[in-house]
Residue frames relative to the residue before (quaternion, step in Angstrom):
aa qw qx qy qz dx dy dz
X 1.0000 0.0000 0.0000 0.0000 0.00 0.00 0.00
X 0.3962 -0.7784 0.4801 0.0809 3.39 -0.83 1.26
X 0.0790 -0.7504 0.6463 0.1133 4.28 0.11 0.25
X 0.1578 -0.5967 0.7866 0.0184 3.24 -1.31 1.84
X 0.6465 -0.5438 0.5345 0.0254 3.31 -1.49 0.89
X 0.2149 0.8590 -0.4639 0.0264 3.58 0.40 0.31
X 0.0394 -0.8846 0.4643 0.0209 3.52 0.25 1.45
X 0.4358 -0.6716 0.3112 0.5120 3.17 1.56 -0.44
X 0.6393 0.4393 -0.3885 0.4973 3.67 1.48 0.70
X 0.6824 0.3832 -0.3748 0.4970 3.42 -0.25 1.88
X 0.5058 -0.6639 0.5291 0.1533 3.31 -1.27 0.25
X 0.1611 0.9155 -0.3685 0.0029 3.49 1.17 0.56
X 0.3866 0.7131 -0.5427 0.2178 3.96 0.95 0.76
X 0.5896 0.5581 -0.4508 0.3711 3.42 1.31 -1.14
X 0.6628 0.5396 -0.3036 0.4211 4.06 1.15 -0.91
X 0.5367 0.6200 -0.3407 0.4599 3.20 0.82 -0.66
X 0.6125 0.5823 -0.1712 0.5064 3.90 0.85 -1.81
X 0.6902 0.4655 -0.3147 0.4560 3.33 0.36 -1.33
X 0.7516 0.3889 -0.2817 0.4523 3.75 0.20 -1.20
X 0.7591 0.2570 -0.3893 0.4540 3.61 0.47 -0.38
X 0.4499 0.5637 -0.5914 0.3606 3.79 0.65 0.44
X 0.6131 0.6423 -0.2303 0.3982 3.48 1.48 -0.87
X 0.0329 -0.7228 0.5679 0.3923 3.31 1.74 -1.44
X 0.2248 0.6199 -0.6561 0.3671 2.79 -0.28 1.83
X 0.2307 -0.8308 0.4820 0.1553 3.56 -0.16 0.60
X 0.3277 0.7986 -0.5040 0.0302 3.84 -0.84 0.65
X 0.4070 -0.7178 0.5565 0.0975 3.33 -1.52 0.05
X 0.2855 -0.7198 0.6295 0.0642 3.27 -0.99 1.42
X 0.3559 0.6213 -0.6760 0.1740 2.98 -1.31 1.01
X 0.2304 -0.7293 0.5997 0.2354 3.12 -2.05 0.21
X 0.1902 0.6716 -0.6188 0.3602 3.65 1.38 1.14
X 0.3527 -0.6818 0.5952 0.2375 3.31 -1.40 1.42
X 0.6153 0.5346 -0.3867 0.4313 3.68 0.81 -0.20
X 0.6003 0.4270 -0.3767 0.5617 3.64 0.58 -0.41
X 0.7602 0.4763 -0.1868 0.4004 3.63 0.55 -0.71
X 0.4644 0.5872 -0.2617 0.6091 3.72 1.82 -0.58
X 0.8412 0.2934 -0.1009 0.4429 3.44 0.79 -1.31
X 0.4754 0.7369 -0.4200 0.2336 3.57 1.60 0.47
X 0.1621 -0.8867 0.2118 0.3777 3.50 -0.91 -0.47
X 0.5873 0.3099 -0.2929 0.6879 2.64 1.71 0.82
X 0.0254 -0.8625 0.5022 0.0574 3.65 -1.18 1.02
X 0.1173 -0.7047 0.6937 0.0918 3.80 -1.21 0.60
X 0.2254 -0.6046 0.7639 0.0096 3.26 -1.40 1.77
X 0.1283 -0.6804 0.7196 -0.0527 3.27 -0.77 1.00
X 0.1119 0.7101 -0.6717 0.1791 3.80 -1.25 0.38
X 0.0949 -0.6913 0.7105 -0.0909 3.12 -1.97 0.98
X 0.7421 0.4255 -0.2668 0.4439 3.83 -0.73 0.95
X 0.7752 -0.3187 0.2870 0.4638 3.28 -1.04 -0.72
X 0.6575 -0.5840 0.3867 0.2777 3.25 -1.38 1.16
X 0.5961 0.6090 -0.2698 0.4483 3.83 1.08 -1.54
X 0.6569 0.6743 -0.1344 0.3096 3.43 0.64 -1.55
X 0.7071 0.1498 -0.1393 0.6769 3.19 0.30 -1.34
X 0.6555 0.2936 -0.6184 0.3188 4.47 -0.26 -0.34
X 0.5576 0.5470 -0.4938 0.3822 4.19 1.06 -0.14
X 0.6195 0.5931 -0.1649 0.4871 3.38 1.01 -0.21
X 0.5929 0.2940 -0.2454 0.7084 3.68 1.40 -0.37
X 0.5208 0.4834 -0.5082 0.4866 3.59 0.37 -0.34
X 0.8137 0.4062 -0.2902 0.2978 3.29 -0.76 -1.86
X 0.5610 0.5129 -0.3526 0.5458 3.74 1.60 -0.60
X 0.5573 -0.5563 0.5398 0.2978 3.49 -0.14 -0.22
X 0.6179 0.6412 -0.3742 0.2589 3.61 1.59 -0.69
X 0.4370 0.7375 -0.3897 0.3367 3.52 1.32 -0.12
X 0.6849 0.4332 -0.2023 0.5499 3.68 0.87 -1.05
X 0.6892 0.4282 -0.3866 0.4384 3.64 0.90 -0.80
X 0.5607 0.4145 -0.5142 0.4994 3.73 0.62 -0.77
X 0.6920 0.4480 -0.4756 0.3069 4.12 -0.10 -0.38
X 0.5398 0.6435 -0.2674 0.4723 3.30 1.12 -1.03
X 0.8952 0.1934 -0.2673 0.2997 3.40 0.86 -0.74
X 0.4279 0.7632 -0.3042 0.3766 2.60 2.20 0.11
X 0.4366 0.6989 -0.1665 0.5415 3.18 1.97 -0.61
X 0.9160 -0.1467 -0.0575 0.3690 3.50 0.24 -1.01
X 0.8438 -0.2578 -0.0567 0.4673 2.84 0.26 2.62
X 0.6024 0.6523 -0.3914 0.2417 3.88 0.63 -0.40
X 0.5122 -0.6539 0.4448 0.3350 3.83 -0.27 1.08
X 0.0506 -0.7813 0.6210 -0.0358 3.78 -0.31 0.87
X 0.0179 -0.6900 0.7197 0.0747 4.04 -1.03 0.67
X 0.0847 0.6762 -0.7238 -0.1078 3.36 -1.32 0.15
X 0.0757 -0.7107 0.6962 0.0669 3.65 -1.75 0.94
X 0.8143 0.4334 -0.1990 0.3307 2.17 -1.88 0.61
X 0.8161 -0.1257 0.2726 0.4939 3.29 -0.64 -1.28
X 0.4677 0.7421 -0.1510 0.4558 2.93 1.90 -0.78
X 0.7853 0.1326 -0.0885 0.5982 3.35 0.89 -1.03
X 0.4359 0.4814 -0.6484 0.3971 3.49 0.40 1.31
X 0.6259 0.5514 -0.3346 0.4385 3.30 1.22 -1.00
X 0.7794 0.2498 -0.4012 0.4113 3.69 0.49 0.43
X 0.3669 0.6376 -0.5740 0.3597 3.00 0.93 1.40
X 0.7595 -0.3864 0.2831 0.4402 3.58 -1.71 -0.34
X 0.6752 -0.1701 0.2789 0.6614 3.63 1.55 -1.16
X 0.0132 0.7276 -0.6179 -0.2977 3.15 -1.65 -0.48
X 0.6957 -0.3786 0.3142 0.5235 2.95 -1.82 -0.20
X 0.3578 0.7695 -0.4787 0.2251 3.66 0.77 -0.70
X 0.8643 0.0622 0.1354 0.4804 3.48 0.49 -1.79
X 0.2621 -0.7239 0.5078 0.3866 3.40 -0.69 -1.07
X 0.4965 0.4480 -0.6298 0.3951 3.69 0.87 1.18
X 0.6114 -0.6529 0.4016 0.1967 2.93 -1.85 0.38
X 0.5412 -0.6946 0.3558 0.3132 3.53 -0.80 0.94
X 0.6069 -0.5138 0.3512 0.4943 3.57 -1.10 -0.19
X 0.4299 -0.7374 0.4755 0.2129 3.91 0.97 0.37
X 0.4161 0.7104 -0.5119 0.2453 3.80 1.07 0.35
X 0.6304 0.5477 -0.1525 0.5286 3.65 1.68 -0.58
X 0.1249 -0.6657 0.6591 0.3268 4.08 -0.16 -0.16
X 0.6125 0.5682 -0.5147 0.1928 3.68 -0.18 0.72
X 0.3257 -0.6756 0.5887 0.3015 3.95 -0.90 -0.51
X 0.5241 -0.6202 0.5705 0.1232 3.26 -1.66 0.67
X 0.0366 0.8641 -0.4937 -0.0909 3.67 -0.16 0.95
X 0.5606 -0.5248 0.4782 0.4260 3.93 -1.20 -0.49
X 0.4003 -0.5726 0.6812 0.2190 3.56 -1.13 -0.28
X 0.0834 -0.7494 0.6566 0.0192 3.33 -0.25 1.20
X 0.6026 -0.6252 0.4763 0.1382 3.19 -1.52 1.12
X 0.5244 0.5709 -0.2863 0.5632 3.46 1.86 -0.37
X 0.5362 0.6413 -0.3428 0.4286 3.69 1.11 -0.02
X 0.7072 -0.3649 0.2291 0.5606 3.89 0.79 0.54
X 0.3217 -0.7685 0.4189 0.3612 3.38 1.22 0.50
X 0.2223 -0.7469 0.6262 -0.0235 2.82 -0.04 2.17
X 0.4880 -0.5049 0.6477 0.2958 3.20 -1.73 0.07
X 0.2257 -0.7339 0.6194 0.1637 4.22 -0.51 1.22
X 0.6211 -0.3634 -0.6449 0.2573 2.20 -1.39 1.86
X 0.6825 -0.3243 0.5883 0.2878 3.13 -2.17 -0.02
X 0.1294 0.7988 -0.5562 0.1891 3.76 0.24 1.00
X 0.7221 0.4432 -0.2611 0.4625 3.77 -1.10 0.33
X 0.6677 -0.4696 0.4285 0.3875 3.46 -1.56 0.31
X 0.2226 0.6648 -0.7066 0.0959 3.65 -1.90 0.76
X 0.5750 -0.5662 0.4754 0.3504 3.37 -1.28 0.67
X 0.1725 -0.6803 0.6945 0.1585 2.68 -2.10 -0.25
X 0.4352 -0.7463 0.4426 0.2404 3.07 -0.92 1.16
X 0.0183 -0.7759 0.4911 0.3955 3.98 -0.13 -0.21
X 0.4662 -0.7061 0.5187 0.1226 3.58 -1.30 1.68
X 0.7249 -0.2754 -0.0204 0.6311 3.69 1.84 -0.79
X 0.6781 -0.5460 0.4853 0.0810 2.61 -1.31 0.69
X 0.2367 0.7085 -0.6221 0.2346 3.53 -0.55 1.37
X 0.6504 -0.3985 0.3016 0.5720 3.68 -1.15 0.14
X 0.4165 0.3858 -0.6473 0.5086 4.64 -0.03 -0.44
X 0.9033 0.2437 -0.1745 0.3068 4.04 -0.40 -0.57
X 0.2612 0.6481 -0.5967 0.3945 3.61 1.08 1.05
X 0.8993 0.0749 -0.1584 0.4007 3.30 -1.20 1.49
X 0.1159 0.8563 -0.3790 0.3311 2.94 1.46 0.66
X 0.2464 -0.6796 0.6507 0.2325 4.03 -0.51 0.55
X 0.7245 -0.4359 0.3696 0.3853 4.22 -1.25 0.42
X 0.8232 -0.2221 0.0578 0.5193 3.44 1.44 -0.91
X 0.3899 -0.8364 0.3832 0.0405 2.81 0.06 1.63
X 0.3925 -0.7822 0.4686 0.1204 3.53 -1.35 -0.02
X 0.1219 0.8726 -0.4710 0.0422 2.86 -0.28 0.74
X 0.5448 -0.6652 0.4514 0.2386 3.79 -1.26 0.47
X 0.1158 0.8587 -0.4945 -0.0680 3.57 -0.14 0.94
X 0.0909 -0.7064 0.6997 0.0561 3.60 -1.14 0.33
X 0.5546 0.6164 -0.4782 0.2895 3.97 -0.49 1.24
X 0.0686 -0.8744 0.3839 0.2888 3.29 -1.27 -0.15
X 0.4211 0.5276 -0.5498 0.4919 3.10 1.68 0.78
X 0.1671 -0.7239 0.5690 0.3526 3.15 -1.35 -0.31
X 0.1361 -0.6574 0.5609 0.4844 4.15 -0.55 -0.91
X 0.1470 -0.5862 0.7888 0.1120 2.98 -2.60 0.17
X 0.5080 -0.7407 0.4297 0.0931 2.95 -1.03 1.33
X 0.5128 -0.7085 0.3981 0.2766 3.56 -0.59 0.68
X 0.6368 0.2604 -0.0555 0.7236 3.70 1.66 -1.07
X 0.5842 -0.5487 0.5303 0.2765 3.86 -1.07 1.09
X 0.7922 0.4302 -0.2617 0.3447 3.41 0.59 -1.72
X 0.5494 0.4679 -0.4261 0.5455 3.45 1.11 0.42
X 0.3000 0.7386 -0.4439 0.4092 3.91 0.78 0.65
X 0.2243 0.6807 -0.6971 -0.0205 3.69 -0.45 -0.01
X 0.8952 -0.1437 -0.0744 0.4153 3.67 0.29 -0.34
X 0.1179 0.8655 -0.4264 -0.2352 3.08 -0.99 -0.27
X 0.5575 -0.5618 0.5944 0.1423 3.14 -1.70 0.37
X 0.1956 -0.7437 0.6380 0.0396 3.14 -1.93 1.15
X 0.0493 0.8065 -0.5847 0.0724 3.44 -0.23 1.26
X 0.6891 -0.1026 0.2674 0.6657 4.30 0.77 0.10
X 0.7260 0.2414 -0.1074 0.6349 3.57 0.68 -1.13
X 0.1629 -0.5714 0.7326 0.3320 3.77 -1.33 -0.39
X 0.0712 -0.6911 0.7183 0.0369 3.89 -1.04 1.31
X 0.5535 -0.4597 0.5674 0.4004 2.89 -1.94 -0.84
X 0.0780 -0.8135 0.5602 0.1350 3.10 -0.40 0.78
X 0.7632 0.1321 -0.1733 0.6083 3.68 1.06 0.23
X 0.1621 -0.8048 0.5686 0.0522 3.88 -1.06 1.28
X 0.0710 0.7865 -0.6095 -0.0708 3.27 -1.43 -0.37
X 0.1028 0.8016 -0.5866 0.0527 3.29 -1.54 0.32
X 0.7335 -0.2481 -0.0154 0.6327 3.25 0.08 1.54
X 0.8300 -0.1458 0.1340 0.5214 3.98 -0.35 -0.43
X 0.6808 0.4549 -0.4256 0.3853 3.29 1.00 0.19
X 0.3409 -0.7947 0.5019 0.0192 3.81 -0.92 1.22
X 0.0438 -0.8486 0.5270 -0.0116 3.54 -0.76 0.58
X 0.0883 0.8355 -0.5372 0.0751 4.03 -0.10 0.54
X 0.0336 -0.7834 0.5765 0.2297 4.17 0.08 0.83
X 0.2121 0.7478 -0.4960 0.3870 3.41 0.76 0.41
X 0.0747 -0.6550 0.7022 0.2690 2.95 -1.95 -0.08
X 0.2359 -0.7721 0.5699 0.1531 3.41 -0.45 1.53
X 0.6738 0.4024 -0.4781 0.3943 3.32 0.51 0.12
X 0.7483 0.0849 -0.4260 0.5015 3.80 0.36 0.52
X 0.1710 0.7351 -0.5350 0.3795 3.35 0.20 1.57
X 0.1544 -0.8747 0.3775 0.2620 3.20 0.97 -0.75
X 0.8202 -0.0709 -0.1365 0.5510 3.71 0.09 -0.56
X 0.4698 0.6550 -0.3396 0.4847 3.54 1.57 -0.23
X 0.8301 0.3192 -0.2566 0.3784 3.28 0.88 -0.81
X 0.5160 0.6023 -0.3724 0.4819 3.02 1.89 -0.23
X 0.6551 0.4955 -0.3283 0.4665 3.52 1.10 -0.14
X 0.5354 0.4936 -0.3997 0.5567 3.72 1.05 0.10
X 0.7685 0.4347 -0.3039 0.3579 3.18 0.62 -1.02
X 0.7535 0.3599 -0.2509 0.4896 3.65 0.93 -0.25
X 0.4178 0.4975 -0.5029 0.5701 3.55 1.58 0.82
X 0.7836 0.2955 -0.3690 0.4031 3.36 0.68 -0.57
X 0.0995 -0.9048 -0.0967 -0.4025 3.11 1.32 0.40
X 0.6860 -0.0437 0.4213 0.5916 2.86 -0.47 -1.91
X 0.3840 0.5905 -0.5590 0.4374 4.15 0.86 0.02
């Protein structure tokens, strides 16, 4: 059983669809007890970095996602999801959940005059290799929609990356904790392949 996060920042049927096309069974909620006692979690999230970590705080869900990040539970965040287990971003000025040594930057229009956000298919390189990347193709695809991005403080917390003006991470880890700014759910078989590596953890 998969736990979706339901902070009230996101749209979480298209994720939901995806896992049971897989037969993957899971459950939305934003009960800290159902979620304390889960054993696998996805923080999903959409919007503004400040917003949704004021919003895990005031829930109490901030301390539990450490707590379980602590003892061994498989943790994914997207999207928005996996900025929030960084150190911060430029976005705001609260701190993330720190489960990642990295940080959450902007896209600066001075960067090949990008186009703000980063929207539309782009590969990914993979930087390592860990089970999020079992069966992986050389360079995958993936669907992005953002305009921060993160960079990790330690390579070995790299799983992929992307070139967008910058080269980021565009996927993290660290022991059981998972990151993907993507949206594996409109990814199609790419995301259907993240989603059943993580999964199978």
């Amino acid at each position: 059983m998969i736990t979706i996060i339901d902070y009230g920042v996101g749209n979480l049927g298209s994720v939901v669809n995806m896992f049971k096309y897989l037969g993957h069974k899971t459950e939305v909620t934003s009960d800290k007890d159902i979620i304390s006692d889960s054993k696998k979690l996805l923080l999903p999230g959409v919007g503004a970095f400040d917003h949704a970590m004021n919003i895990l705080n005031g829930m109490g869900i901030s301390d539990i996602l450490r707590n379980k990040a602590n003892d061994g539970t498989p943790i994914l965040g997207i999207c928005l999801g996996m900025q929030l287990l960084t150190n911060g971003s430029e976005e705001g000025s609260i701190p993330g959940l720190g489960l990642i040594d990295s940080y959450t930057h902007s896209f600066k229009k001075t960067d090949n005059d990008l186009k703000i956000p980063h929207m539309g298919w782009n590969t990914a390189m993979i930087e390592n290799a860990n089970q999020l990347t079992v069966n992986f193709q050389d360079e995958p695809r993936f669907y992005f929609v953002h305009s921060y991005y993160v960079k990790v403080k330690d390579e070995k917390n790299s799983t992929l990356k992307t070139t967008y003006g910058v080269t980021f991470d565009s996927a993290i880890s660290k022991g059981n904790v998972y990151g993907a700014q993507f949206h594996p759910e409109k990814s199609h078989k790419f995301g259907m392949q993240l989603f059943e590596n993580f999964a199978s953890i």
